[in-house]
N, C-alpha and C positions, 0 to 999 in steps of 0.2 A: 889859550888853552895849551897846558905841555901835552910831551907825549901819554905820562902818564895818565893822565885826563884827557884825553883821546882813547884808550887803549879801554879805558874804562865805561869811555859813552858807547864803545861800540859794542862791551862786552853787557851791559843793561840795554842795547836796543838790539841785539841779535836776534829777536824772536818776532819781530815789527819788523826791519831788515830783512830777514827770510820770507815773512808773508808775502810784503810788499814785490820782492823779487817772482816769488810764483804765483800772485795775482798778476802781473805783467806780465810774465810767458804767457800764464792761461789765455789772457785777453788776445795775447798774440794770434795764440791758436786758436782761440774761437773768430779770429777775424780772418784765418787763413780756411778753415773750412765752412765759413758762412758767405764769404764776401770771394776770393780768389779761386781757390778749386773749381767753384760748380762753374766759377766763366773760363777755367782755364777746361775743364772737362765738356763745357757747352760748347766753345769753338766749332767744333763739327755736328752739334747735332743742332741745327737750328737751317729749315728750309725757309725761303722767301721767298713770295710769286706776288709780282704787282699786276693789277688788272688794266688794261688802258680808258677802260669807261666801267660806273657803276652798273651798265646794263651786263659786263662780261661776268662768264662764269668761271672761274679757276678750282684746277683740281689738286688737291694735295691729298697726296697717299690714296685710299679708295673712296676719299670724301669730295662732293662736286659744291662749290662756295660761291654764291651770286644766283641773280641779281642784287642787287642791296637799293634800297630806295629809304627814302632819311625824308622828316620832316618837321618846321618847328610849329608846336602849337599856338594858335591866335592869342591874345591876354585874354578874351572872355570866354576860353576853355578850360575849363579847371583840370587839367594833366595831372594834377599829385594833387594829394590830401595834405601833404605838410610839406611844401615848397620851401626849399631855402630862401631867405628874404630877397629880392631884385634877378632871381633866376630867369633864365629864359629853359620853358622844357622842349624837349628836343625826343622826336623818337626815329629808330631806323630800324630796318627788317632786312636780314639777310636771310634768304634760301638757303637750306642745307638739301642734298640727297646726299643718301648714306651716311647719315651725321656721324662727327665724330664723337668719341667718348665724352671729352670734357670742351668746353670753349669759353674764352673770355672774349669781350671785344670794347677795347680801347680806341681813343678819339685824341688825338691831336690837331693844332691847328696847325694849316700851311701859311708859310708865312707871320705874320702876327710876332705874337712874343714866343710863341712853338708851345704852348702851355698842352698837357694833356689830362684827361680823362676819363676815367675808366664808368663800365654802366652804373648808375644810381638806382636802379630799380630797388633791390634790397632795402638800400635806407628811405627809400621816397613812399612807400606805402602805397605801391601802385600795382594793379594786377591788369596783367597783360589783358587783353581783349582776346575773345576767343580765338581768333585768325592767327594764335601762336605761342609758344611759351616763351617765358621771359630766360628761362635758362638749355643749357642744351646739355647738362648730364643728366643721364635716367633715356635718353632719349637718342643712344647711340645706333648708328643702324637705321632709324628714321629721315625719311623725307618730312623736313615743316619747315614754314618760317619760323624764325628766333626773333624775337619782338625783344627790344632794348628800349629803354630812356636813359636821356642823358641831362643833367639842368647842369646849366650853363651859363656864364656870365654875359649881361647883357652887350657889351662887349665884344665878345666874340660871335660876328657875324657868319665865321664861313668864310672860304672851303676848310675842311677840315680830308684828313689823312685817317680812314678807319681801319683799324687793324683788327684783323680774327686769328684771336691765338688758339691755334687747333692743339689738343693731343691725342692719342690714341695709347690705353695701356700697354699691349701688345710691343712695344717698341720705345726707345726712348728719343722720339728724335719729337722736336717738337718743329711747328708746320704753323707759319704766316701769311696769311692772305692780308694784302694791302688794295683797298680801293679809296680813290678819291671821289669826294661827295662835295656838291652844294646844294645844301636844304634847301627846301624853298617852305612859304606859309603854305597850311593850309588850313582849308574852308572851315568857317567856321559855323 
């Protein structure tokens, strides 16, 4: 290709060429304020408290978090209605007083391949048993258990690493409670 023909491809793709260039910024920027910012802005607002036993109870902000007691269900308990296939279910109950606004509570394993978890209630078609709700927004400012499932590969035996990710609107710091747990069966 001479110059002329060169001069010429760029003057019939200048309009492809310019897309192409601020579809690329764009993506830039949606990756700098999706992905970088909120970790460079999170740095400081994120507390940890590790508990030394599942019996302890840890306080973050004006919310009291523990005991936590975890346990997997027998196979001839039916735990969920629509079990993912070779699951093992698994449930654990943490205590709140003073709950906070919103809470998630993630599972990892210790040790193992570190694979993690998050509650399956929602998708598993399971409704808490009365001794607690399955979620902990709506229910800020309350003392209750928070009742989770978790299905799990069979697989993963345990210990696992539970984490309660606290927040409160009032403020933006968000607050983790870390207890280690090993399930044990129960009765069936």
């Amino acid at each position: 290709m001479n110059a002329a023909g060169s001069r010429e491809w760029w003057r019939r793709n200048r309009r492809a060429a310019g897309a192409l260039l601020l579809g690329l910024i764009a993506a830039c920027g949606l990756f700098a304020a999706v992905d970088v910012l909120p970790q460079v802005l999170a740095d400081d607002s994120v507390e940890i408290q590790t508990a030394d036993s599942p019996k302890d109870q840890l306080t973050l902000g004006s919310s009291t978090i523990g005991p936590v007691t975890s346990q997997f269900f027998p196979d001839d308990v039916v735990a969920f209605s629509d079990p993912p296939p070779g699951s093992t279910a698994l449930w654990v109950k943490v205590m709140f007083e003073d709950a906070p606004d919103q809470c998630v509570l993630r599972l990892t394993e210790v040790g193992g391949q570190g694979r993690t978890w998050v509650d399956a209630t929602p998708i598993l078609n399971w409704d808490a048993p009365d001794d607690g709700p399955a979620l902990c927004i709506g229910h800020g400012g309350e003392e209750f258990g928070l009742l989770n499932a978790f299905a799990l590969p069979p697989d993963a035996p345990g210990p696992f690493l539970l984490e309660v990710v606290v927040r409160n609107f009032d403020d933006q710091l968000i607050r983790v409670a870390r207890f280690e747990i090993a399930p044990t069966l129960a009765e069936g």
